[in-house]
PyMOL Python script that loads the backbone (N, CA, C, O; Angstrom):
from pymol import cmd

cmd.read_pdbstr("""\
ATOM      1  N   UNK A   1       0.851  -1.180   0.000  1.00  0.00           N
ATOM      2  CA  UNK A   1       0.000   0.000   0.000  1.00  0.00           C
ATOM      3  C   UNK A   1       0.900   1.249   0.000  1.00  0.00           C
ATOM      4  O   UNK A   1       1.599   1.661   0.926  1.00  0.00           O
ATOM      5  N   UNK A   2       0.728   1.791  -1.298  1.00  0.00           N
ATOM      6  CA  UNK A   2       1.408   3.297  -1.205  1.00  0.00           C
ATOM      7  C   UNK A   2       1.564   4.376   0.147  1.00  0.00           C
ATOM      8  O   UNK A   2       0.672   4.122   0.956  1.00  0.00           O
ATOM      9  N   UNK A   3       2.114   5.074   0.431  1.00  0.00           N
ATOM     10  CA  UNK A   3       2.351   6.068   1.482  1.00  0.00           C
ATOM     11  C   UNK A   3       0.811   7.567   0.922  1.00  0.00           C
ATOM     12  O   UNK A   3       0.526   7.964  -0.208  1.00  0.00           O
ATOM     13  N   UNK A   4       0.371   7.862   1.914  1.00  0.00           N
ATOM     14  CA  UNK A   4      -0.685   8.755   1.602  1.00  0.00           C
ATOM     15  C   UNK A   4      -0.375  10.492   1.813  1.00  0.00           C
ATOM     16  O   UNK A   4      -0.254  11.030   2.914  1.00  0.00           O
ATOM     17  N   UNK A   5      -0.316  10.950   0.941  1.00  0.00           N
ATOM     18  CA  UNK A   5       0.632  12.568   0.558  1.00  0.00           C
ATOM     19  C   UNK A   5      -0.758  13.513   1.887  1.00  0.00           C
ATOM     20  O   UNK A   5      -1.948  13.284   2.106  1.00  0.00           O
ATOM     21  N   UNK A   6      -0.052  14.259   2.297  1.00  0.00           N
ATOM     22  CA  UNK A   6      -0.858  15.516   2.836  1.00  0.00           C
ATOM     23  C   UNK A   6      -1.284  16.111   1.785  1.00  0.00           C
ATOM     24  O   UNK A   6      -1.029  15.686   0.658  1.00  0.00           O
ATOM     25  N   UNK A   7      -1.999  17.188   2.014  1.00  0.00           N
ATOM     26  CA  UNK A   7      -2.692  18.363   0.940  1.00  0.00           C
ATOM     27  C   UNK A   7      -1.943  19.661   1.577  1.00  0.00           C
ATOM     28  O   UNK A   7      -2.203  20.249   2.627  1.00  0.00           O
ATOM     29  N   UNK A   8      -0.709  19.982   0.400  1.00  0.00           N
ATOM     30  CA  UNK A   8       0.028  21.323   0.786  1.00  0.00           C
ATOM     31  C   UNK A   8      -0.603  22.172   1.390  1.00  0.00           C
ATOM     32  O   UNK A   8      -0.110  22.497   2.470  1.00  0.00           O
ATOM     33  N   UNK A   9      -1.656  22.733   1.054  1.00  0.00           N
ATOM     34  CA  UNK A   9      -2.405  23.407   1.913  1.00  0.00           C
ATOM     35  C   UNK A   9      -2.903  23.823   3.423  1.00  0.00           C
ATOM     36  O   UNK A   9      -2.897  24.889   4.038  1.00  0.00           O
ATOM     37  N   UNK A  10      -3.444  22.168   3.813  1.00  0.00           N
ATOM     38  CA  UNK A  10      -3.694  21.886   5.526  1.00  0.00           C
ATOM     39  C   UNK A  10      -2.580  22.133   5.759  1.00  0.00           C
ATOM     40  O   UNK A  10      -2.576  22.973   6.659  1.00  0.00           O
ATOM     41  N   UNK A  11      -1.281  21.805   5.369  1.00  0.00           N
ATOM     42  CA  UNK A  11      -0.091  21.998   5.899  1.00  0.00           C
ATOM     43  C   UNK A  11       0.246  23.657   6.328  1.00  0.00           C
ATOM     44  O   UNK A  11       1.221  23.851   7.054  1.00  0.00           O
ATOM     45  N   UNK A  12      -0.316  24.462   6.012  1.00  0.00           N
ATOM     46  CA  UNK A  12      -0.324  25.882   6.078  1.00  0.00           C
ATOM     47  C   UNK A  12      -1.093  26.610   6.347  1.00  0.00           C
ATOM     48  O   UNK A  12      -0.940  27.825   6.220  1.00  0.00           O
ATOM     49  N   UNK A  13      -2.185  26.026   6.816  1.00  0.00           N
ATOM     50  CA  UNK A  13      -3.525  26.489   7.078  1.00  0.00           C
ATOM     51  C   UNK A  13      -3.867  25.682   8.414  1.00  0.00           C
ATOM     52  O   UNK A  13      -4.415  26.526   9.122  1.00  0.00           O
ATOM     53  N   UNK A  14      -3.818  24.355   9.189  1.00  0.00           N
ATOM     54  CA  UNK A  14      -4.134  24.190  10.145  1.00  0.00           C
ATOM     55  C   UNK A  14      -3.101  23.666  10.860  1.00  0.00           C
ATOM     56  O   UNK A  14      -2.282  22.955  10.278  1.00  0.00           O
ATOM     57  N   UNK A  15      -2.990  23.920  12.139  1.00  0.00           N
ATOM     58  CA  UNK A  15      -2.272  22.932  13.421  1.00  0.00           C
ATOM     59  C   UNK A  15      -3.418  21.854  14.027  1.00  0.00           C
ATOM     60  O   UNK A  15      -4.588  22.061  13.703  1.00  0.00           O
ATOM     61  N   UNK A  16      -3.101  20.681  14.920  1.00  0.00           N
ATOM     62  CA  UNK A  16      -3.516  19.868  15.518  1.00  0.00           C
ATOM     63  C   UNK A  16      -3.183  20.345  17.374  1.00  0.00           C
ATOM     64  O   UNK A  16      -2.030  20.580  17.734  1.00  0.00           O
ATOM     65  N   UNK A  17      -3.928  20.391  17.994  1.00  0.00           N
ATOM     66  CA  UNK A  17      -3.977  20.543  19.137  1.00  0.00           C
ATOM     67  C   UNK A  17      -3.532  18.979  19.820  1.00  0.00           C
ATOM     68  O   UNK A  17      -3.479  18.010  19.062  1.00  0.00           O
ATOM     69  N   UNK A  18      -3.157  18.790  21.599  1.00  0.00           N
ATOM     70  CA  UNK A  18      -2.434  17.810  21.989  1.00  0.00           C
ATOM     71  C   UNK A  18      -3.743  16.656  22.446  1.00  0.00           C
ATOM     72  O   UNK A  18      -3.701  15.552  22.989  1.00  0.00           O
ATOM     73  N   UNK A  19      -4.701  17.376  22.017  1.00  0.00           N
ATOM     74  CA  UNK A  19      -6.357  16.380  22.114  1.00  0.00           C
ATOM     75  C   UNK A  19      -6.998  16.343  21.309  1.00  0.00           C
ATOM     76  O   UNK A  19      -8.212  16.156  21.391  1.00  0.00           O
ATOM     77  N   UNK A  20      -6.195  16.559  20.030  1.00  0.00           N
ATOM     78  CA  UNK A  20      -6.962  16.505  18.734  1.00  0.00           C
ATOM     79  C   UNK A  20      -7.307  17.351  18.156  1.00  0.00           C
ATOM     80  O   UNK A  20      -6.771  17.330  17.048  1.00  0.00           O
ATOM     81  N   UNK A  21      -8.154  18.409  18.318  1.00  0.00           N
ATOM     82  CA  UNK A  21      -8.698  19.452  17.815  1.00  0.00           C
ATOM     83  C   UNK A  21      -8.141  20.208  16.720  1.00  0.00           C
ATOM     84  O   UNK A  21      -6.929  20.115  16.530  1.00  0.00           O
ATOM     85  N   UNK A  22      -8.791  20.891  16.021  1.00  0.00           N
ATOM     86  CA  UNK A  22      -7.882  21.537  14.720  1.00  0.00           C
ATOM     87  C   UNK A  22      -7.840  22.517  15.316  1.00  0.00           C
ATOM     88  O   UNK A  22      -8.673  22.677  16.209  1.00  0.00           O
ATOM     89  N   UNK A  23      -6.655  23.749  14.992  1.00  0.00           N
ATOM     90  CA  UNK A  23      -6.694  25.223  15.100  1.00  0.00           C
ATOM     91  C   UNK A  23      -6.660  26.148  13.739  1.00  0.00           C
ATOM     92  O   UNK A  23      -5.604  26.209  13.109  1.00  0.00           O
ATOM     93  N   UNK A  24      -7.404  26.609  13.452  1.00  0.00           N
ATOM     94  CA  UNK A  24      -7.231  28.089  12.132  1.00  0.00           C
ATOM     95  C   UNK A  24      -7.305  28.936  12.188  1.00  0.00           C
ATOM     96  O   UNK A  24      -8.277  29.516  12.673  1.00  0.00           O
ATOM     97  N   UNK A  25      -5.947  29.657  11.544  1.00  0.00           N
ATOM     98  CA  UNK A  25      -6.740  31.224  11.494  1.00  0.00           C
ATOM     99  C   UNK A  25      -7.709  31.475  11.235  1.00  0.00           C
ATOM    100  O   UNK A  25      -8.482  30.666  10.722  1.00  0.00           O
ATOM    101  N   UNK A  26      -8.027  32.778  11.519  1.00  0.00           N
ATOM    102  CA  UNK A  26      -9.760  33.678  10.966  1.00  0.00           C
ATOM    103  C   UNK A  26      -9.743  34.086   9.492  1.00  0.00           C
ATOM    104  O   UNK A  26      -8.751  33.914   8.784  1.00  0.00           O
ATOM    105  N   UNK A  27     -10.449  34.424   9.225  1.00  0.00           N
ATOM    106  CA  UNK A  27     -10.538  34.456   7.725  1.00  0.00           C
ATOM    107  C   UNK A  27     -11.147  36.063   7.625  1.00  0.00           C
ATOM    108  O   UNK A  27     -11.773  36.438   8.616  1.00  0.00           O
ATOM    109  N   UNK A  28     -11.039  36.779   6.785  1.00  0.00           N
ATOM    110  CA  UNK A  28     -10.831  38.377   6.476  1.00  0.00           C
ATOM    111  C   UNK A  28     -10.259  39.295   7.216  1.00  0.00           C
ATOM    112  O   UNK A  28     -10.700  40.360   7.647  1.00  0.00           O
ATOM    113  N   UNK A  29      -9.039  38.688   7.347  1.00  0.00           N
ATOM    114  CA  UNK A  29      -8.179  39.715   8.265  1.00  0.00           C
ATOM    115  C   UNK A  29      -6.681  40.130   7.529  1.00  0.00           C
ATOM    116  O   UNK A  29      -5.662  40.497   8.113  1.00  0.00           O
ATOM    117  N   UNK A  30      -6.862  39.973   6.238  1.00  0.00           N
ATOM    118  CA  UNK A  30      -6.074  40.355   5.369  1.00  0.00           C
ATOM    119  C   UNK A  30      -5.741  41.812   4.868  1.00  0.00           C
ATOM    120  O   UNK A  30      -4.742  42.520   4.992  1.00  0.00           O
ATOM    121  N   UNK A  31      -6.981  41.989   4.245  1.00  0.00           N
ATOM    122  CA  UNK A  31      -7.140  43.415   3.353  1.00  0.00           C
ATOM    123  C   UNK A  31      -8.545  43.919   3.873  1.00  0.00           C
ATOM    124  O   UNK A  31      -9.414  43.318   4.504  1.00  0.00           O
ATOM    125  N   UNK A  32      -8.475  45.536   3.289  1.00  0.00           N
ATOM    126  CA  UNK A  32      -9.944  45.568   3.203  1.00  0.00           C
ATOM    127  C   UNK A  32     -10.584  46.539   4.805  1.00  0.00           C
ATOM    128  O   UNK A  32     -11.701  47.018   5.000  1.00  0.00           O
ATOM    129  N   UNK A  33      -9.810  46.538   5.376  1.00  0.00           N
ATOM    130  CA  UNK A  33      -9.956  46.433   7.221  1.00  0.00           C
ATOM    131  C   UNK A  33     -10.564  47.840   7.366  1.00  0.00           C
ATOM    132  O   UNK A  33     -11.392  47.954   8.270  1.00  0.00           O
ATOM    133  N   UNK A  34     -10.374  48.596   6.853  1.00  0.00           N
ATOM    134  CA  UNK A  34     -11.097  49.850   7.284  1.00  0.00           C
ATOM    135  C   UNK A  34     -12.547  49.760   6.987  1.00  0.00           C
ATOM    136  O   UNK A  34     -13.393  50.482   7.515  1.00  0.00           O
ATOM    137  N   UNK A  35     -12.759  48.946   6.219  1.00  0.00           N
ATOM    138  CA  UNK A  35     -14.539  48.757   6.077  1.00  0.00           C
ATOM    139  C   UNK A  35     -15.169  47.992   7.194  1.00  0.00           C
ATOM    140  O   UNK A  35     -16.379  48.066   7.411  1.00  0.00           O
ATOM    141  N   UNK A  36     -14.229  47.141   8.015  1.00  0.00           N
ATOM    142  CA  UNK A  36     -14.852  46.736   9.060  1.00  0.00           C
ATOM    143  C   UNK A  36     -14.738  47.267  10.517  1.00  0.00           C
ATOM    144  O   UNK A  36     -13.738  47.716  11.079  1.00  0.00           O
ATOM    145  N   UNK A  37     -15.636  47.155  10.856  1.00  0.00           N
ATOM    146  CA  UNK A  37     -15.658  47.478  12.257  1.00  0.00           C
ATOM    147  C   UNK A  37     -14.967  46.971  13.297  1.00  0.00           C
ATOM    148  O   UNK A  37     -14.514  45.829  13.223  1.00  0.00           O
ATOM    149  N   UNK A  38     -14.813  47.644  14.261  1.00  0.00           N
ATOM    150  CA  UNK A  38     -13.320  47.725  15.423  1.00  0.00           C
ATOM    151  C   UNK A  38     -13.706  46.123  16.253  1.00  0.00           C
ATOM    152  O   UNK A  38     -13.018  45.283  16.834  1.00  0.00           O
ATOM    153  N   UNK A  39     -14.859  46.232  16.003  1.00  0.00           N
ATOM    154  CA  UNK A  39     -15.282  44.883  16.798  1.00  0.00           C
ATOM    155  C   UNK A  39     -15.330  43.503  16.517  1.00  0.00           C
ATOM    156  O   UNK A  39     -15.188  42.549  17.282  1.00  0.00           O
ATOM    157  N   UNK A  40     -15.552  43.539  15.294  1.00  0.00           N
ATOM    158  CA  UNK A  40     -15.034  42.537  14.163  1.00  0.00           C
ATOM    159  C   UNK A  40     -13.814  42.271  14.212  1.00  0.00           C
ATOM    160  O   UNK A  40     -13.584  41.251  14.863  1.00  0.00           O
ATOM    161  N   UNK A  41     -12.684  42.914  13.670  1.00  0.00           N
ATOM    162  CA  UNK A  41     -11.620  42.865  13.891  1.00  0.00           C
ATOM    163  C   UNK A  41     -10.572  42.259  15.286  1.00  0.00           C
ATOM    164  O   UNK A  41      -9.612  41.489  15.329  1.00  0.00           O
ATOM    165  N   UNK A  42     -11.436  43.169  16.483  1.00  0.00           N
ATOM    166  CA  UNK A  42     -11.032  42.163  17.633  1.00  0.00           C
ATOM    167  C   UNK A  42     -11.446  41.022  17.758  1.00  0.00           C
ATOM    168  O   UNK A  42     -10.615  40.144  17.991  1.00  0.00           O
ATOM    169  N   UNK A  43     -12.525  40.754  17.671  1.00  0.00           N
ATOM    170  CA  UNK A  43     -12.996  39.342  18.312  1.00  0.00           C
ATOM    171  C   UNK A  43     -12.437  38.359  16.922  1.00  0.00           C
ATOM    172  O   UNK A  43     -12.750  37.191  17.150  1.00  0.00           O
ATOM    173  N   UNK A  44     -11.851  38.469  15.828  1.00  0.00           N
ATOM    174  CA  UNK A  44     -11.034  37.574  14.859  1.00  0.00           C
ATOM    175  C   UNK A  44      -9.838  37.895  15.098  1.00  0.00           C
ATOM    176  O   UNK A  44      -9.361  38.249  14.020  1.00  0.00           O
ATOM    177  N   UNK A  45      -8.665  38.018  16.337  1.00  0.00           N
ATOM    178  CA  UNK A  45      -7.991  38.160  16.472  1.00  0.00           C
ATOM    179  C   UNK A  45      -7.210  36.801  16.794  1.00  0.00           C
ATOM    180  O   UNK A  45      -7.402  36.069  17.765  1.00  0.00           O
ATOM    181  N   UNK A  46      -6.451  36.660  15.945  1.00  0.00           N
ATOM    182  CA  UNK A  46      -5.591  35.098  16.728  1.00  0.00           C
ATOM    183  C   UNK A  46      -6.229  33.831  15.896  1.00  0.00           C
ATOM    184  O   UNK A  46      -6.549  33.903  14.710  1.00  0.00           O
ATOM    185  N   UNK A  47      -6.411  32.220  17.021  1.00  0.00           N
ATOM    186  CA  UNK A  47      -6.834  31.762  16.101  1.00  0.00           C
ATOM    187  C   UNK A  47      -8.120  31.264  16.771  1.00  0.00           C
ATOM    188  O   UNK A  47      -8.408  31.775  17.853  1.00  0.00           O
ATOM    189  N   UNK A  48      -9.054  30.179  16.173  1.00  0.00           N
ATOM    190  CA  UNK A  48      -9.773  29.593  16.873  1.00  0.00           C
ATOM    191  C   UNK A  48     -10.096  28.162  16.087  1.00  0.00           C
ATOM    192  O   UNK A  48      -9.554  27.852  15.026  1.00  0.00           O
ATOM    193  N   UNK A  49     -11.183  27.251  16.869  1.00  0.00           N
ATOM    194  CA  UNK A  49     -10.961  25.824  17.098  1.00  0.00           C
ATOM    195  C   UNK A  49     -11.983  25.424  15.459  1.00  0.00           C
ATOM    196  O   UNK A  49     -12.937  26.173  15.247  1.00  0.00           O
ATOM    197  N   UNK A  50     -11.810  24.704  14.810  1.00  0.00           N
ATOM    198  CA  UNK A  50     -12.273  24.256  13.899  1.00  0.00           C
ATOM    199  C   UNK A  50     -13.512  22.896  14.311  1.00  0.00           C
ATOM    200  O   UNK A  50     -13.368  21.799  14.850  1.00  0.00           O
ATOM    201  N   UNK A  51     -15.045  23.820  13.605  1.00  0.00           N
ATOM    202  CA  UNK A  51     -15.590  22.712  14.269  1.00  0.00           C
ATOM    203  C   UNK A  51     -15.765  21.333  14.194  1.00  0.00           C
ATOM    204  O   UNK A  51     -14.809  20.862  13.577  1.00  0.00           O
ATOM    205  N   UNK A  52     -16.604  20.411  14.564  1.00  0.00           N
ATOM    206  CA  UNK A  52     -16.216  18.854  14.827  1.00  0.00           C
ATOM    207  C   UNK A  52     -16.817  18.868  12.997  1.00  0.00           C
ATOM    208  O   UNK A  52     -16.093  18.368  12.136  1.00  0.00           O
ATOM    209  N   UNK A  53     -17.781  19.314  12.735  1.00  0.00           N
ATOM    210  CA  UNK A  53     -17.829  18.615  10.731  1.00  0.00           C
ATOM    211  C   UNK A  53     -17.266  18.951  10.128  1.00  0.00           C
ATOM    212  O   UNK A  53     -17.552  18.631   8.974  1.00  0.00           O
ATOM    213  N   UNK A  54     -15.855  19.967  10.318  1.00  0.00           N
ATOM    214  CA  UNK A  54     -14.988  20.425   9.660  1.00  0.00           C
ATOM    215  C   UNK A  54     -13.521  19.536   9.471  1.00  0.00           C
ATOM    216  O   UNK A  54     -12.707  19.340   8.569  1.00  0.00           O
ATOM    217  N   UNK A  55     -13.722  19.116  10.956  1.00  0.00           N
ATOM    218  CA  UNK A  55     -12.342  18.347  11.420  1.00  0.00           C
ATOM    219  C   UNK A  55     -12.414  16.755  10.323  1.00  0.00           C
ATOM    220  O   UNK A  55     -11.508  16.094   9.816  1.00  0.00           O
ATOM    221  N   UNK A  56     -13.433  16.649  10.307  1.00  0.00           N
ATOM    222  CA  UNK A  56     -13.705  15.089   9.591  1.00  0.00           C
ATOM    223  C   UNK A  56     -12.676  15.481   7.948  1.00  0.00           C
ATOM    224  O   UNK A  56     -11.774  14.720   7.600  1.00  0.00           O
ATOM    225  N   UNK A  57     -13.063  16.833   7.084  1.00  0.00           N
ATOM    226  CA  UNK A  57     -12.465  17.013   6.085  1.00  0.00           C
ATOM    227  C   UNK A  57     -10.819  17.143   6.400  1.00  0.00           C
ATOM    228  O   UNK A  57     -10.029  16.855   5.500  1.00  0.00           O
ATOM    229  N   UNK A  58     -10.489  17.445   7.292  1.00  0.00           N
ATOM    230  CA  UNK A  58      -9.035  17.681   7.444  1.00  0.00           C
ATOM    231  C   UNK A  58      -8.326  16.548   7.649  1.00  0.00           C
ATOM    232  O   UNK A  58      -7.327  16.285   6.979  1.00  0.00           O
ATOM    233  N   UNK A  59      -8.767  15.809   8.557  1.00  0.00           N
ATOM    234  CA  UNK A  59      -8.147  14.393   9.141  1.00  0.00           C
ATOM    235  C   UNK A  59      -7.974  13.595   8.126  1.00  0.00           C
ATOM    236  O   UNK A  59      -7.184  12.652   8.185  1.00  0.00           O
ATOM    237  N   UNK A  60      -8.989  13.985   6.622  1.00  0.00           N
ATOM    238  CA  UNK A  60      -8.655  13.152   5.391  1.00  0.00           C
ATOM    239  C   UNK A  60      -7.820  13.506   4.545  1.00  0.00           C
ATOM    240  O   UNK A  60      -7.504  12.827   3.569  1.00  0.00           O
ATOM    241  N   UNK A  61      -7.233  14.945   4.911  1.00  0.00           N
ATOM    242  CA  UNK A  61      -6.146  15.648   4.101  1.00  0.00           C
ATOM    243  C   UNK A  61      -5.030  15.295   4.586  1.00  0.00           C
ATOM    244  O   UNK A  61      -4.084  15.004   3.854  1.00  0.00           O
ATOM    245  N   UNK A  62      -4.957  15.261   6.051  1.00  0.00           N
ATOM    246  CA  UNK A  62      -4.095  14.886   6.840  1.00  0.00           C
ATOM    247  C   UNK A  62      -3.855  13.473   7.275  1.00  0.00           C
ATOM    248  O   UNK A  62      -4.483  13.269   8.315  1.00  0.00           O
ATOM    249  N   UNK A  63      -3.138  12.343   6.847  1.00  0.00           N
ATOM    250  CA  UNK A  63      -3.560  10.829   7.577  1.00  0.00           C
ATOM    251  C   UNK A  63      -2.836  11.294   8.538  1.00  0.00           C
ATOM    252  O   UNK A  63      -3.457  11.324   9.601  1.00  0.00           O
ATOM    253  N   UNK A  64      -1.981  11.596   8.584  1.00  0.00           N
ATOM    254  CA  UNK A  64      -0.564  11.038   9.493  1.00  0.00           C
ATOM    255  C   UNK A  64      -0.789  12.038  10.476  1.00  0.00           C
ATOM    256  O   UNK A  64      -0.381  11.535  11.523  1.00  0.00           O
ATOM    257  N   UNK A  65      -1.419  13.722  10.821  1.00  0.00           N
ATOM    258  CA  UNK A  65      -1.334  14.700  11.227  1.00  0.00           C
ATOM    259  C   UNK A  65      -0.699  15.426  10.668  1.00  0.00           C
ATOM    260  O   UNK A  65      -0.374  15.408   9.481  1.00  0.00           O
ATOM    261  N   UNK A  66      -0.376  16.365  11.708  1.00  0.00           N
ATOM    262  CA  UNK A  66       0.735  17.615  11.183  1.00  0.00           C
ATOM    263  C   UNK A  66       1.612  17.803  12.388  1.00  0.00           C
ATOM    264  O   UNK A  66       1.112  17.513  13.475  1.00  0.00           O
ATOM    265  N   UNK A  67       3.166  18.360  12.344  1.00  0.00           N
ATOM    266  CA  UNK A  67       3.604  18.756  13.324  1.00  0.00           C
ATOM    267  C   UNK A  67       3.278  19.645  13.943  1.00  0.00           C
ATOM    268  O   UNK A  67       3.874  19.926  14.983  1.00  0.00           O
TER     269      UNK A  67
END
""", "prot")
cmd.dss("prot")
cmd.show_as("cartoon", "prot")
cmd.util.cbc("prot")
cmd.orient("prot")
């Protein structure tokens, strides 16, 4: 049975937490920022937990995990 490749991507886009969980950045915090509001902006600060029907797509991108 062949060895199963990651998806370059997850590799740059999520971490694995030490109980499993995925972590991702927020998403529109790139460009654009003066159109949003101060409050928006804070509360997408950093990262947060990827939810459980999300994690199912990653774990298939990922066999092995990620470091």
């Amino acid at each position: 049975m062949p060895k199963l490749k990651t998806k370059s991507g997850v590799k740059k886009r999520f971490k694995f937490t030490a109980t499993g969980k995925v972590k991702h950045g927020v998403a529109g915090k790139r460009h654009r920022l003066i159109s949003h509001n101060a409050k928006y902006i804070r509360q997408n600060r950093g990262t947060s937990v990827l939810s459980e029907a999300d994690v199912a797509h990653v774990r298939l991108w990922a066999p092995y995990g990620l470091k």
